[in-house]
C-alpha positions as CSV (number, residue, x, y, z in Angstrom):
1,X,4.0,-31.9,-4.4
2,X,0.8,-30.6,-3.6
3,X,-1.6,-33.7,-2.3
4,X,-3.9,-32.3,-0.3
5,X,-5.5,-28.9,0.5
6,X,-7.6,-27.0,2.8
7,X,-10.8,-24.5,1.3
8,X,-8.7,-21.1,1.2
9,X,-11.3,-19.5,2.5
10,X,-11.2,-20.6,5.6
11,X,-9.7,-17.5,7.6
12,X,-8.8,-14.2,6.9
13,X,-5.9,-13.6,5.2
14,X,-2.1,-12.5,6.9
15,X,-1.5,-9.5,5.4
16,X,2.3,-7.3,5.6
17,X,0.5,-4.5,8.0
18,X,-1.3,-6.6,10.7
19,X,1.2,-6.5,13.4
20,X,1.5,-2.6,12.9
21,X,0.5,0.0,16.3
22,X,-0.5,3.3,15.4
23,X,-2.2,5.4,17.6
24,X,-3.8,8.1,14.9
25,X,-4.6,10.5,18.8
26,X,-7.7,11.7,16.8
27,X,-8.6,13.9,20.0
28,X,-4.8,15.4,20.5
29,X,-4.6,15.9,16.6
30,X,-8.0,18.4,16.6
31,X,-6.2,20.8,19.1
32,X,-4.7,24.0,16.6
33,X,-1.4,23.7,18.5
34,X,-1.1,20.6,19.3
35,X,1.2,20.1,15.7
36,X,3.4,22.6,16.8
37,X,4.1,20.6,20.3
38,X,4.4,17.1,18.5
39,X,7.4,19.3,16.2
40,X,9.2,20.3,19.2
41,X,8.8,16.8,21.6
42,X,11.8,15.0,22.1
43,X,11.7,11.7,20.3
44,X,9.3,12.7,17.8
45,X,10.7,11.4,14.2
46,X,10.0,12.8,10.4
47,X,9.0,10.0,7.4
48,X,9.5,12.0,4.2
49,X,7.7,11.6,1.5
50,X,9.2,11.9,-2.0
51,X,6.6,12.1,-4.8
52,X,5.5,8.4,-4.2
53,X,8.6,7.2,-2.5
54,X,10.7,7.7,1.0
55,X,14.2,6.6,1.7
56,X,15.9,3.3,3.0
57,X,18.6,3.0,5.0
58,X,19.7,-0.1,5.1
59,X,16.3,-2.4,5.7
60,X,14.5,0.2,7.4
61,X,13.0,3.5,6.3
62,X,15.0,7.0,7.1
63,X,13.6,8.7,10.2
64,X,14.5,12.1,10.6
65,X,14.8,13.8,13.7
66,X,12.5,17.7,13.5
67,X,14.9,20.4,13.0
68,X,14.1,24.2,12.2
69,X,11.0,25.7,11.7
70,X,7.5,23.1,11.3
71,X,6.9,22.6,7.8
72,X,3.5,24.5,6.7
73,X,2.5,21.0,5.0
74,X,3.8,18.6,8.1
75,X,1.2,16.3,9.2
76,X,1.2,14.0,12.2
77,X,0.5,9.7,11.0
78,X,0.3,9.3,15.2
79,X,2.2,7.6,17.9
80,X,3.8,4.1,18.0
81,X,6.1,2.1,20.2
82,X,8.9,4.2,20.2
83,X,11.4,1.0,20.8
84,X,10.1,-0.3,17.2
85,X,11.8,2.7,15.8
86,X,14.8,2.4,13.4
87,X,18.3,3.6,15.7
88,X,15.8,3.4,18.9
89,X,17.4,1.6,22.2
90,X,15.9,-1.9,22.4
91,X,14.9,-0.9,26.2
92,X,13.1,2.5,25.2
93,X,9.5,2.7,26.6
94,X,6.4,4.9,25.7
95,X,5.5,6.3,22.5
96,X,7.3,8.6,19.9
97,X,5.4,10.7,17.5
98,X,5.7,10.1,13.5
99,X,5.3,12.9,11.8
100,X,5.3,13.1,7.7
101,X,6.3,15.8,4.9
102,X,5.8,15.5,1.3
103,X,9.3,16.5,-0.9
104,X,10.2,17.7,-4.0
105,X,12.2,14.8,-5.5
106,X,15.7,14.7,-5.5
107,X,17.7,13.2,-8.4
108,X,19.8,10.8,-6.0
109,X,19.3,9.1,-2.9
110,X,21.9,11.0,-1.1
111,X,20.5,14.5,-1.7
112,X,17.2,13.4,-0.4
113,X,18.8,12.0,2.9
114,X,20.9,15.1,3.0
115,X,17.4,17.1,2.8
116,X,16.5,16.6,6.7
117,X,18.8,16.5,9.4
118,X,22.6,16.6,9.0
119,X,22.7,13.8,11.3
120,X,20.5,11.7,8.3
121,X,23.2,12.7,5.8
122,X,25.9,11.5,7.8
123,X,23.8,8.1,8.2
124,X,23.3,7.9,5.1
125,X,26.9,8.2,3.7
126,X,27.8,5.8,6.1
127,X,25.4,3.2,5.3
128,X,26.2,3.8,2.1
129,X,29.9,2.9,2.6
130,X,29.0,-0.6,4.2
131,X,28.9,-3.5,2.4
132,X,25.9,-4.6,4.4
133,X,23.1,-2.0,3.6
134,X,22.6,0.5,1.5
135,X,20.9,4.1,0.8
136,X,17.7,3.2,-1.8
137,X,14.1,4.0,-2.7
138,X,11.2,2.6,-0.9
139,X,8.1,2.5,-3.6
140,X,5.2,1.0,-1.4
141,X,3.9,-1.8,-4.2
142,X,7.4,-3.0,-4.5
143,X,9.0,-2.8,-1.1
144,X,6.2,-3.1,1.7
145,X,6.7,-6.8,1.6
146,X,10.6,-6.3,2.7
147,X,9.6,-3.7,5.2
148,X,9.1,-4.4,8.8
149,X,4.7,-4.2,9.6
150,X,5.0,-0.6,11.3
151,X,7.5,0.9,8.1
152,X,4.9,-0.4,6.0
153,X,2.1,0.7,7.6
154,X,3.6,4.4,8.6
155,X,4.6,4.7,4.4
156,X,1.2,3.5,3.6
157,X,-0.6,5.5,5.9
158,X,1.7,8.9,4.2
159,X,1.5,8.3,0.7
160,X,-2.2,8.3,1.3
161,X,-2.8,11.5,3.2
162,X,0.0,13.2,1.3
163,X,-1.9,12.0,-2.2
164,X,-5.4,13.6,-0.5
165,X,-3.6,16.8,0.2
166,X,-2.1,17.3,-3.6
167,X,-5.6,16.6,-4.8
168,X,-7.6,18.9,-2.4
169,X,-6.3,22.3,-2.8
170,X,-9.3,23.8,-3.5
171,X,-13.2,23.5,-2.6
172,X,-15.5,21.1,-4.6
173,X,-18.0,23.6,-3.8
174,X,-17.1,26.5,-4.7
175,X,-13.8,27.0,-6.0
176,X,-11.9,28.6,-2.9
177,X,-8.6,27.9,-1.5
178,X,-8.9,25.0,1.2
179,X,-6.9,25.6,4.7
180,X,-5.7,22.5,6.6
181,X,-6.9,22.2,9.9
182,X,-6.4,18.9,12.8
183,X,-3.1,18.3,12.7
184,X,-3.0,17.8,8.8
185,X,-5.8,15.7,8.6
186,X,-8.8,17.9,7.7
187,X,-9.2,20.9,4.8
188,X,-12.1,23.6,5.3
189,X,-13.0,26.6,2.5
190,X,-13.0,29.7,4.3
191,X,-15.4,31.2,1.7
192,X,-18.5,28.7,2.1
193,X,-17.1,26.7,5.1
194,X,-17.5,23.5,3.1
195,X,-15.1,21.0,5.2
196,X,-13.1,17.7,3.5
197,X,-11.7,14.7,4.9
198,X,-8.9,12.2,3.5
199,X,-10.9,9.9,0.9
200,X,-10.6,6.4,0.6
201,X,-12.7,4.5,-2.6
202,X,-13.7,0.8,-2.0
203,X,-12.5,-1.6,-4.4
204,X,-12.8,-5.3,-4.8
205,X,-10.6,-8.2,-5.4
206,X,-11.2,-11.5,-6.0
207,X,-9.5,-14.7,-6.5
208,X,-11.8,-16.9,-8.9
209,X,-11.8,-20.4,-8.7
210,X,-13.6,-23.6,-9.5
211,X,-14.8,-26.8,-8.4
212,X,-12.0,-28.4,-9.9
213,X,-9.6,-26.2,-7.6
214,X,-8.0,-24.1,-9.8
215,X,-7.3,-20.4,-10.3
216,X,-8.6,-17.7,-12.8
217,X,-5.8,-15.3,-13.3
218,X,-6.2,-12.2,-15.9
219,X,-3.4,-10.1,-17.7
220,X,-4.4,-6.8,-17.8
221,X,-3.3,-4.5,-21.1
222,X,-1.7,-2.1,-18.8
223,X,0.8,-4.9,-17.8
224,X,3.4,-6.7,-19.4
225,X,1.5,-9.4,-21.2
226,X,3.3,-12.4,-19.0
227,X,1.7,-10.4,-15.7
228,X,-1.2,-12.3,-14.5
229,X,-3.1,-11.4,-11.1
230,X,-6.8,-11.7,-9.8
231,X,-9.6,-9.3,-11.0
232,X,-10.3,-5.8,-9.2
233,X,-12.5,-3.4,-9.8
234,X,-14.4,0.1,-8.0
235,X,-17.4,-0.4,-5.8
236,X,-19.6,2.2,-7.7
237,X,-22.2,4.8,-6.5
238,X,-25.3,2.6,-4.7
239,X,-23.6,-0.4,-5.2
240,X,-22.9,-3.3,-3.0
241,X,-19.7,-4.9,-2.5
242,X,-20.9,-8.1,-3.3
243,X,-22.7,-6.4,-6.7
244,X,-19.5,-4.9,-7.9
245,X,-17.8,-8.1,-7.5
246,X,-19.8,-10.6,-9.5
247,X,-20.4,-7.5,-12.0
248,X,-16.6,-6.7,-12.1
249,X,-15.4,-10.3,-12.6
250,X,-18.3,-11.1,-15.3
251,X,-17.2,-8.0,-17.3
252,X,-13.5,-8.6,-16.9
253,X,-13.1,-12.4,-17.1
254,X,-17.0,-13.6,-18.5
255,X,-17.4,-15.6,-15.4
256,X,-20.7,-15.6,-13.3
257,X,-19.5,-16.5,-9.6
258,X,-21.2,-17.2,-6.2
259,X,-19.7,-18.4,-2.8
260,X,-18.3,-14.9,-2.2
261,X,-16.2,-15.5,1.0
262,X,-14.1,-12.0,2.3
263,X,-10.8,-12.5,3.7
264,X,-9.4,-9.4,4.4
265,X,-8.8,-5.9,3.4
266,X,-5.9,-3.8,2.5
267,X,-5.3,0.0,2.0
268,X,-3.5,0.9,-1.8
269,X,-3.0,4.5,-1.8
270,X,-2.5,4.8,-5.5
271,X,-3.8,7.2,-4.8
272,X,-6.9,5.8,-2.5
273,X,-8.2,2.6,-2.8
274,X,-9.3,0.5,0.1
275,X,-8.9,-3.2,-1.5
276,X,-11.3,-6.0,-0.4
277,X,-10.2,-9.3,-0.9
278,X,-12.6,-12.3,-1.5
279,X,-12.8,-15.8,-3.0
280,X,-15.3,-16.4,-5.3
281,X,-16.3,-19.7,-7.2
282,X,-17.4,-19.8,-10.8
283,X,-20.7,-21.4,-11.6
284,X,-19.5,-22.1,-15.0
285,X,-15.2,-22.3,-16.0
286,X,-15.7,-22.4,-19.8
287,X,-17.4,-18.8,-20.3
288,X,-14.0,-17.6,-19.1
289,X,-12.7,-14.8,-21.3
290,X,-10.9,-11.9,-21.6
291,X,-13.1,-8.4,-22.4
292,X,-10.3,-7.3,-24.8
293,X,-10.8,-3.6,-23.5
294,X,-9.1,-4.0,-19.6
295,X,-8.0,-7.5,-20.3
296,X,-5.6,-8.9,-22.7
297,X,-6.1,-12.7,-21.7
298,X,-7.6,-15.2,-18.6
299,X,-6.0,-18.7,-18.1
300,X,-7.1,-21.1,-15.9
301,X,-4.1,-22.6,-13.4
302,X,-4.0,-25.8,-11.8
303,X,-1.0,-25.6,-8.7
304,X,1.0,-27.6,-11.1
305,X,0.4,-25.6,-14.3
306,X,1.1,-22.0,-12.1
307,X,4.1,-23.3,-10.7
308,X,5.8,-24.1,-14.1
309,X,4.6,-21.5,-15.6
310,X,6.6,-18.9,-13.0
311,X,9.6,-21.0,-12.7
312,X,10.0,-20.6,-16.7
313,X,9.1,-17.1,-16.4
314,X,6.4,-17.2,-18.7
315,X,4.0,-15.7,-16.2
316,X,5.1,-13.2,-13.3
317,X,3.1,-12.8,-10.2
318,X,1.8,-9.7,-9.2
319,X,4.3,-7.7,-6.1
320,X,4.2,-9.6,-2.8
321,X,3.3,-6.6,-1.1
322,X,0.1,-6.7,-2.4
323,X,-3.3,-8.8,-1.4
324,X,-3.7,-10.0,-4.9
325,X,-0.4,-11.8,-4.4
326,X,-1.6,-13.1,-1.0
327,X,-4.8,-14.2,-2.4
328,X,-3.0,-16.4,-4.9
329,X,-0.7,-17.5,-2.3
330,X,-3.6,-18.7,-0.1
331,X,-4.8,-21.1,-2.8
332,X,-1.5,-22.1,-3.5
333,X,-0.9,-23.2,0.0
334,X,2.3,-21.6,0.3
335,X,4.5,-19.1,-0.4
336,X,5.7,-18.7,-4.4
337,X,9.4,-17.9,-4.8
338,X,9.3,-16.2,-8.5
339,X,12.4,-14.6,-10.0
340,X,10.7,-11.6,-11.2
341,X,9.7,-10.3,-7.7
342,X,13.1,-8.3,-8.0
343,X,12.2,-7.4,-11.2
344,X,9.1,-4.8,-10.3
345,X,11.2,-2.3,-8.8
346,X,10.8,1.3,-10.7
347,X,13.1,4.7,-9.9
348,X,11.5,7.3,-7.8
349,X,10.9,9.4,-11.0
């Protein structure tokens, strides 16, 4: 039972991608050719991307190893510790390259790992064969949190680029066909020379609380109505972070707050959101309520009430990969087992 408990806010938050090494080489990467070498290195390894999803083997994600000609949409995520690779020999030293390339997707988990290497195929069928893993999907906001921090962080990292490239095929400016340029990582119009960079929107999220020390939690209509999660909103155009978070929680919940604290940040790229965590207190608990447009319904949880309610299975907790879940988790002062964590898993189509 829960006796006593430290402000939340004290500390950033531990979030599934701090341990996670990449070395984006932003000086290699601007070098025309220098995509070309990273294709035909030794050690370098493939991450593909399969409409929003890559490929597990087992508990780790599928590496390929480069093989034929370099894809005209490969781009490279950067170099990590090459020993922290799945397969790689515990006493490997130096770096190996990651490099990512967006998929059509397959209808079965087998024909997408028979879609790189032979080798992977082979893998795959055996892994598939043992009792002890498996060949399945990796979607991000359901399986980041089972990941190790450098899977998560690589998938993250090339579901976002991979999103900016589907979206930026042609100029803002003018219309043109874009070309991609540095290694994947920049598209310029060749008609008005207009150049475009991966884009990443701010957006904030806040755990509401009062003085009493409970939590504000919302169930948003796009959810199932027993989802309940913290509030989250865009940061828009000449806006402060600070501004879009008391405006965002007083349009979604009716709550005025103050005390902003930050605790941390966390990259969603669905398809580009930058999420910035906060607490927030509210100056007064009985406005609270739902705007009946994003927002189906608000509750107020003490640790007690939030507990009983997610052992019955009357509310479900949003996926632990995420911050929201983390932010909740803070308050709570430990970790919440919930059956319905291995119920948010969807297919890769």
């Amino acid at each position: 039972m829960h006796m006593h408990h430290r402000d939340p806010g004290e500390g950033l938050l531990t979030l599934p991608q701090d341990d996670a090494r990449i070395d984006r080489r932003d000086v290699e990467r601007k070098r025309p050719e220098w995509l070309a070498e990273v294709w035909a290195t030794e050690g370098t390894r493939v991450l593909r991307i399969y409409g929003r999803s890559a490929l597990l083997l087992g508990d780790r994600l599928s590496y390929d190893e480069p093989s034929g000609p370099l894809p005209e949409n490969a781009i490279v995520l950067g170099a990590v510790d090459a020993a922290e690779l799945p397969g790689a020999d515990p006493a490997a030293s130096g770096q190996a390259h990651v490099v990512t390339v967006a998929q059509p997707q397959p209808d079965t988990a087998e024909e997408a790992a028979g879609s790189g290497k032979t080798e992977s195929a082979e893998v795959a069928s055996a892994e598939a064969a043992s009792p002890e893993a498996n060949v399945r999907w990796a979607d991000l906001r359901f399986a980041a949190s089972e990941l190790t921090s450098l899977d998560a962080a690589l998938l993250t990292q090339a579901l976002a680029i991979t999103a900016w490239h589907a979206r930026s095929s042609f100029c803002a400016a003018c219309g043109s066909a874009t070309e991609v340029e540095v290694s994947g990582w920049r598209r310029t119009c060749p008609n008005c020379g207009a150049q475009t960079f991966p884009r990443t929107d701010p957006a904030v999220i806040t755990a509401v609380l009062d003085t009493a020390d409970r939590i504000l939690l919302g169930s948003a209509h796009r959810w199932e109505a027993r989802r309940y999660s913290t509030f989250a909103g865009f940061v828009e155009a000449g806006e402060s972070v600070e501004a879009a978070l008391v405006r965002e929680v007083e349009e979604e919940a009716g709550v005025l707050v103050s005390n902003i604290r930050y605790m941390g940040s966390q990259s969603w790229p669905f398809p580009r959101s930058l999420m910035l965590g906060h607490f927030a207190t509210a100056e007064d608990p009985s406005t609270a309520r739902a705007d009946g447009d994003e927002i189906r319904d608000v509750r107020w949880f003490s640790r007690e009430e939030l507990s009983t309610a997610v052992d019955s299975g009357e509310v479900a907790l949003p996926p632990r990969s995420s911050i929201s879940r983390v932010l909740i988790e803070r308050w709570y002062g430990s970790p919440i087992h919930a059956a319905s964590d291995q119920q948010w898993g969807t297919p890769p189509r």
